[in-house]
PDB file with SEQRES, HELIX, SHEET and CRYST1 records, atoms N, CA, C and O in Angstrom:
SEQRES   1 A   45  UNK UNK UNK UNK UNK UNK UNK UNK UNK UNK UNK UNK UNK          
SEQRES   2 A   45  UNK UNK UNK UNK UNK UNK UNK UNK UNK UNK UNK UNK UNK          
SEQRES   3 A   45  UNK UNK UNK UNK UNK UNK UNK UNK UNK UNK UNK UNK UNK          
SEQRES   4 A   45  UNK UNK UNK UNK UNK UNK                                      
HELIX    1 AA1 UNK A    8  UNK A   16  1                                   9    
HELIX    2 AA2 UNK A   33  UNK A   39  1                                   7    
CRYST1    1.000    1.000    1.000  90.00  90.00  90.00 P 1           1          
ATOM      1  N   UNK A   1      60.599 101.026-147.676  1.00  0.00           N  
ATOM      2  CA  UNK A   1      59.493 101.044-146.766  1.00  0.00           C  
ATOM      3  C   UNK A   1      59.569  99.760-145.948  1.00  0.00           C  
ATOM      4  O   UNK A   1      60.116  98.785-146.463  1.00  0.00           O  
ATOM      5  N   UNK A   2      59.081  99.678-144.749  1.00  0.00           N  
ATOM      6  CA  UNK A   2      59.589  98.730-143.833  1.00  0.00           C  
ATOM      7  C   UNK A   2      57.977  98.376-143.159  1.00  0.00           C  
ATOM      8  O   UNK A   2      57.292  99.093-142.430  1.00  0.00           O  
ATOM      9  N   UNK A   3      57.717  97.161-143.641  1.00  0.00           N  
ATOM     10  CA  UNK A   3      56.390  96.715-142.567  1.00  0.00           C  
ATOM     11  C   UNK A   3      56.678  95.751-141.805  1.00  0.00           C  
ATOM     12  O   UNK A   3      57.473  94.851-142.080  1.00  0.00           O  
ATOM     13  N   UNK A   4      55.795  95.917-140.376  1.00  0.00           N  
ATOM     14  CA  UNK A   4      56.129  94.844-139.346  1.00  0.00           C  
ATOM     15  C   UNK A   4      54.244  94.534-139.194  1.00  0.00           C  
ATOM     16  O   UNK A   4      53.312  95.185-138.723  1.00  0.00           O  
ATOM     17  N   UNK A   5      54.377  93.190-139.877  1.00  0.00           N  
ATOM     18  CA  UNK A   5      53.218  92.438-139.736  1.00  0.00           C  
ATOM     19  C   UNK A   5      52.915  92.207-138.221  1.00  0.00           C  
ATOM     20  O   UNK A   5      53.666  92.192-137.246  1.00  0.00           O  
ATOM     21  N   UNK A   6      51.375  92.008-138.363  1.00  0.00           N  
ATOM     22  CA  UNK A   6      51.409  91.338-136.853  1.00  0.00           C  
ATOM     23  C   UNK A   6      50.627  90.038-136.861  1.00  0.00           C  
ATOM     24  O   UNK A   6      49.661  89.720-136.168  1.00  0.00           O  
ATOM     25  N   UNK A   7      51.306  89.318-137.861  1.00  0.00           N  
ATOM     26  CA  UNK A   7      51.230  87.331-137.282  1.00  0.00           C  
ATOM     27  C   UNK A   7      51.424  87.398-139.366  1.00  0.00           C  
ATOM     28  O   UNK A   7      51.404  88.262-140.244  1.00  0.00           O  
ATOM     29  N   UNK A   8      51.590  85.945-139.265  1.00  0.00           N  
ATOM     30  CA  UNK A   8      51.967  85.574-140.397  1.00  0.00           C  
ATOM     31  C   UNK A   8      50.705  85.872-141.831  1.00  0.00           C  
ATOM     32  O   UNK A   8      51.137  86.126-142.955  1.00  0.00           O  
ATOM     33  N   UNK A   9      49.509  85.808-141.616  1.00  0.00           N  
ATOM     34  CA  UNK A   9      48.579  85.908-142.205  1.00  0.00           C  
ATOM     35  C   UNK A   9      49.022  87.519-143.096  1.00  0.00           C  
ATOM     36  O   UNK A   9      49.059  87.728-144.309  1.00  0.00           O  
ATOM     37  N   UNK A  10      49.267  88.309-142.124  1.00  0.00           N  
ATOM     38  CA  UNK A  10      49.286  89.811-142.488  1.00  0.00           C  
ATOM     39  C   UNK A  10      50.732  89.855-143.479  1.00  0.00           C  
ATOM     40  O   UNK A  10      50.785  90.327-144.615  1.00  0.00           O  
ATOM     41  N   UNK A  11      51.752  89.294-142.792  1.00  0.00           N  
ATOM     42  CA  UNK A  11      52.984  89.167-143.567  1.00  0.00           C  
ATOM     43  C   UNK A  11      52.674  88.111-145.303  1.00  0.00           C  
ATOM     44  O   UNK A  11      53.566  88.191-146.147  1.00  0.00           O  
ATOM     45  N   UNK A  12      51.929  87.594-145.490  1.00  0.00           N  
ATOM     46  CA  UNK A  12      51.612  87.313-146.102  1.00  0.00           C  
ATOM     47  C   UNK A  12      50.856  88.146-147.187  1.00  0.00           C  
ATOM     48  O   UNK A  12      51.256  88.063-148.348  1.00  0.00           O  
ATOM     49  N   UNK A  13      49.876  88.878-146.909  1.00  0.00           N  
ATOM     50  CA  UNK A  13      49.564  90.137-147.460  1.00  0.00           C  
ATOM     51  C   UNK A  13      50.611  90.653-148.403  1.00  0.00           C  
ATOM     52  O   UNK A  13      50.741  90.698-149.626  1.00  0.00           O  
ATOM     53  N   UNK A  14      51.295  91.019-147.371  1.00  0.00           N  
ATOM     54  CA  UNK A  14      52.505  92.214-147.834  1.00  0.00           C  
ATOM     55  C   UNK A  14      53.464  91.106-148.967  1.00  0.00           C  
ATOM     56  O   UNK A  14      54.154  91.589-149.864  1.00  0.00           O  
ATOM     57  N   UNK A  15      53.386  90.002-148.797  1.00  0.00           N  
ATOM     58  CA  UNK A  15      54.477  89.252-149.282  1.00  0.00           C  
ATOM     59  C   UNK A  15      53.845  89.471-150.894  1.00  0.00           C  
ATOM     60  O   UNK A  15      54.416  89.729-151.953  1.00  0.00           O  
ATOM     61  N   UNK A  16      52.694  89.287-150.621  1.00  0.00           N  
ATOM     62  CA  UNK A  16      51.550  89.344-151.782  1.00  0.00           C  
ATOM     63  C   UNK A  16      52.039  90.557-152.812  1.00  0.00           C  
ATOM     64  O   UNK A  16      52.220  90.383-154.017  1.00  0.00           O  
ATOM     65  N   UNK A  17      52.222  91.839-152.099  1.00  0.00           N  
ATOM     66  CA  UNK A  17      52.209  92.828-152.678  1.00  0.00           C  
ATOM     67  C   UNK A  17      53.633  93.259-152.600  1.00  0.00           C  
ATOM     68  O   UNK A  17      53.949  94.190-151.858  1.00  0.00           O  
ATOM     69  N   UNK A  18      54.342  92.747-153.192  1.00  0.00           N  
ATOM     70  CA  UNK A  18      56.288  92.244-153.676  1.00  0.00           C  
ATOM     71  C   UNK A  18      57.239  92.863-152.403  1.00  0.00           C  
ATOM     72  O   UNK A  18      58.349  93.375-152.546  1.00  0.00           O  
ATOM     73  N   UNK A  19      56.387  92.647-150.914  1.00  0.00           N  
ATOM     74  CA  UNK A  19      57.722  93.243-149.675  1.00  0.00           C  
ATOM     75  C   UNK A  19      58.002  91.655-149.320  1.00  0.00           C  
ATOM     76  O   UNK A  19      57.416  90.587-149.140  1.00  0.00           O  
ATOM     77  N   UNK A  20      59.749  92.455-149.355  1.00  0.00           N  
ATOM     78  CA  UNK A  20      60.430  90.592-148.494  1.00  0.00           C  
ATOM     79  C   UNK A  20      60.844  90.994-147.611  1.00  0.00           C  
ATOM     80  O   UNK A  20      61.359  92.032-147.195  1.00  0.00           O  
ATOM     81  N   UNK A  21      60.301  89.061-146.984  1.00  0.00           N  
ATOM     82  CA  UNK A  21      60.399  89.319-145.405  1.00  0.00           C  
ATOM     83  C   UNK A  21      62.592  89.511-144.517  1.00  0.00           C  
ATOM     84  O   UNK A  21      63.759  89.548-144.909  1.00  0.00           O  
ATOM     85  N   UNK A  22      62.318  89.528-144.080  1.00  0.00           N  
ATOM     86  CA  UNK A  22      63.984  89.549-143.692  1.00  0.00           C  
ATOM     87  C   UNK A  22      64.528  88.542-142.839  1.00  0.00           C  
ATOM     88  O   UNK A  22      63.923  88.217-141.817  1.00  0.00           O  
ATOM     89  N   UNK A  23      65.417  88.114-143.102  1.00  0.00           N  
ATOM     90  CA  UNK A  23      66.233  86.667-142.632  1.00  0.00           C  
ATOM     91  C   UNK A  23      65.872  86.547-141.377  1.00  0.00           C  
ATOM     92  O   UNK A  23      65.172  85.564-141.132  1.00  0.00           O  
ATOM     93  N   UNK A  24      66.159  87.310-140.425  1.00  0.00           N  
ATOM     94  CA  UNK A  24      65.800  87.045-139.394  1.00  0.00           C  
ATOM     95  C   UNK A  24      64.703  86.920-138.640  1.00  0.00           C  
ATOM     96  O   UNK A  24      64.577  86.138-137.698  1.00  0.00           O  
ATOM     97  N   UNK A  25      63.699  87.875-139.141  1.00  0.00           N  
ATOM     98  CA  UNK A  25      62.503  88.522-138.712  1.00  0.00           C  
ATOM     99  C   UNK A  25      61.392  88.446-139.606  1.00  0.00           C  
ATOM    100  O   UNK A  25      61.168  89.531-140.144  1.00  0.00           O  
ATOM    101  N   UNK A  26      60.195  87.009-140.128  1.00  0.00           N  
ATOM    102  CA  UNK A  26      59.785  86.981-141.331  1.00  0.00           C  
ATOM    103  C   UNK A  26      58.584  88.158-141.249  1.00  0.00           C  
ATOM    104  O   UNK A  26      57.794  88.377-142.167  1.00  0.00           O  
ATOM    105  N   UNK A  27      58.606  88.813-140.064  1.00  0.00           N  
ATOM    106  CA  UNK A  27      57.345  89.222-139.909  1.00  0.00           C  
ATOM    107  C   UNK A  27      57.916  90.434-140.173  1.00  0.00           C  
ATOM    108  O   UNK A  27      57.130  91.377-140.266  1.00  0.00           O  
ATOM    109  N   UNK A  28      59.040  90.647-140.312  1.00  0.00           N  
ATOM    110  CA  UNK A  28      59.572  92.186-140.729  1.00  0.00           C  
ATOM    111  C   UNK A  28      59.820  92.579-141.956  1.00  0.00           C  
ATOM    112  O   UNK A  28      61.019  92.762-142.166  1.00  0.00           O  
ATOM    113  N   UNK A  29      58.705  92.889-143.363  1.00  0.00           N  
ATOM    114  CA  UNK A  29      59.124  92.952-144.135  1.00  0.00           C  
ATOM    115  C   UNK A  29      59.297  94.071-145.042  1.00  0.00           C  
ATOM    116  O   UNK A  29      58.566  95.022-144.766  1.00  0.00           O  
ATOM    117  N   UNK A  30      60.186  94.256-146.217  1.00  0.00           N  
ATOM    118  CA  UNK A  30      60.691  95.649-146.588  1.00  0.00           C  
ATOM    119  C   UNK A  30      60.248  95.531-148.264  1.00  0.00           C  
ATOM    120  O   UNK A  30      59.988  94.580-149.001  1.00  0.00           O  
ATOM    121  N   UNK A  31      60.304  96.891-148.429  1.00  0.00           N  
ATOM    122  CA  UNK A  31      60.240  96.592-149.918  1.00  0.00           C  
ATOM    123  C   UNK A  31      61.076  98.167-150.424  1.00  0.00           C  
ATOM    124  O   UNK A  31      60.854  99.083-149.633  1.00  0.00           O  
ATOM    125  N   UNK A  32      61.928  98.512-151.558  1.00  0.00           N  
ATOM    126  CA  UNK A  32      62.740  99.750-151.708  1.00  0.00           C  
ATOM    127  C   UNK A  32      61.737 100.783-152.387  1.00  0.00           C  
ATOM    128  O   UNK A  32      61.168 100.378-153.401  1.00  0.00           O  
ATOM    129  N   UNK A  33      61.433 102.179-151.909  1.00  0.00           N  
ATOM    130  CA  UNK A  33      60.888 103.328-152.120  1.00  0.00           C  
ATOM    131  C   UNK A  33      61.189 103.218-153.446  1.00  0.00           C  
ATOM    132  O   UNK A  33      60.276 103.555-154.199  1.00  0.00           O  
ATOM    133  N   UNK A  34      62.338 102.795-154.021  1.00  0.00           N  
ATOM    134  CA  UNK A  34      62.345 103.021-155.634  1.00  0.00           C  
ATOM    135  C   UNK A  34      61.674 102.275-156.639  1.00  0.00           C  
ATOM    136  O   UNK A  34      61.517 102.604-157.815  1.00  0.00           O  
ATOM    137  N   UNK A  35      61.215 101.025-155.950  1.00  0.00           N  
ATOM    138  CA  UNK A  35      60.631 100.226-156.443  1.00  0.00           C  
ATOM    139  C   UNK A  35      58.863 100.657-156.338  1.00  0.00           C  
ATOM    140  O   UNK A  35      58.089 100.421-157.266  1.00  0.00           O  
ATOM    141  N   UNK A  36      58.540 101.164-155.339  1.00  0.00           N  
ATOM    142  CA  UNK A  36      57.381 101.415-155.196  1.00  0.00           C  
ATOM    143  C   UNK A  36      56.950 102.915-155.871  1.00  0.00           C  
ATOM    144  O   UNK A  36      55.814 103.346-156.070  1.00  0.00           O  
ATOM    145  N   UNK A  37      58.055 103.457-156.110  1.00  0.00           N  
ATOM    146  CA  UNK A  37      58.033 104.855-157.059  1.00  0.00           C  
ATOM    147  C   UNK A  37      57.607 104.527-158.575  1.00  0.00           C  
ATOM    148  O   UNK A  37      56.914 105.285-159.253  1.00  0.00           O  
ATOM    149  N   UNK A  38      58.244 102.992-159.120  1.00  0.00           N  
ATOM    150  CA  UNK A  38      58.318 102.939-160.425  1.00  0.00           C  
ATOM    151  C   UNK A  38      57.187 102.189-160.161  1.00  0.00           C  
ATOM    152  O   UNK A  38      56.607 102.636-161.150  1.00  0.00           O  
ATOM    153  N   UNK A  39      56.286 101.358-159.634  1.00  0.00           N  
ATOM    154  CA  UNK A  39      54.818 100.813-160.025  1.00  0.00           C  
ATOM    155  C   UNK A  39      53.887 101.949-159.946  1.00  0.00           C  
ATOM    156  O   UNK A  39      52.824 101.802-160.549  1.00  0.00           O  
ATOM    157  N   UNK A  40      54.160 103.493-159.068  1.00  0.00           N  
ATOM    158  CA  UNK A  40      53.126 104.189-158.992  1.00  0.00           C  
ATOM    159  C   UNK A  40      53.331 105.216-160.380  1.00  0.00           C  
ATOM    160  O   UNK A  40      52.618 106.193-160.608  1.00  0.00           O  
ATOM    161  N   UNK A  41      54.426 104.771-161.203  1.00  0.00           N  
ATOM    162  CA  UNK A  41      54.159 105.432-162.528  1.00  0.00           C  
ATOM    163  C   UNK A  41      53.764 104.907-163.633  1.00  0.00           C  
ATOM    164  O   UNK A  41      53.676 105.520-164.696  1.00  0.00           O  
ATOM    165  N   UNK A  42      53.397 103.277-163.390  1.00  0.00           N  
ATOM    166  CA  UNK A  42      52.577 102.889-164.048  1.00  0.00           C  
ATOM    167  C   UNK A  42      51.451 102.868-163.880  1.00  0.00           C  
ATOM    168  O   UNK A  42      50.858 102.292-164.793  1.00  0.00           O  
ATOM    169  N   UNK A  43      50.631 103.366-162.850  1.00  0.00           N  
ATOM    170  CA  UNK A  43      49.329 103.647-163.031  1.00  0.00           C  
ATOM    171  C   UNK A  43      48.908 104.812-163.512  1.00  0.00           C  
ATOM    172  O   UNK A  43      49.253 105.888-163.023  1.00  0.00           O  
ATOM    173  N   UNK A  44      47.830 104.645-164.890  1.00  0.00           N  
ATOM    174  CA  UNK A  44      47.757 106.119-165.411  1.00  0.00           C  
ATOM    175  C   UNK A  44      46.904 106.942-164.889  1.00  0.00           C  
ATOM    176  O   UNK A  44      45.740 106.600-164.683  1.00  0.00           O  
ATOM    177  N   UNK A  45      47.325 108.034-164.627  1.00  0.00           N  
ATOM    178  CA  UNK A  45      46.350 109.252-163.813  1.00  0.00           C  
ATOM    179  C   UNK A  45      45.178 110.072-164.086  1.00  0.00           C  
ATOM    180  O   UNK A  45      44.760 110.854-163.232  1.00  0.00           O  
TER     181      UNK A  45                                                      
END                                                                             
């Protein structure tokens, strides 16, 4: 999943919630669908 903050405050957020920012672009940050698959199976339903 790919977020593009808009100013550092927001990228910060996201940084919060385990997306990294990318070398070039801190405001562009990603985090892998597989990773976000395995925290949504730890919440119990």
């Amino acid at each position: 999943m790919i977020v593009n903050a808009v100013d550092e405050e927001a990228a910060a957020f996201w940084a919060r919630r385990k997306f990294l920012p990318l070398r070039d672009n801190p405001l562009l940050l990603i985090r892998p669908i597989s990773e976000i698959a395995a925290t949504l199976r730890q919440v119990p339903s």
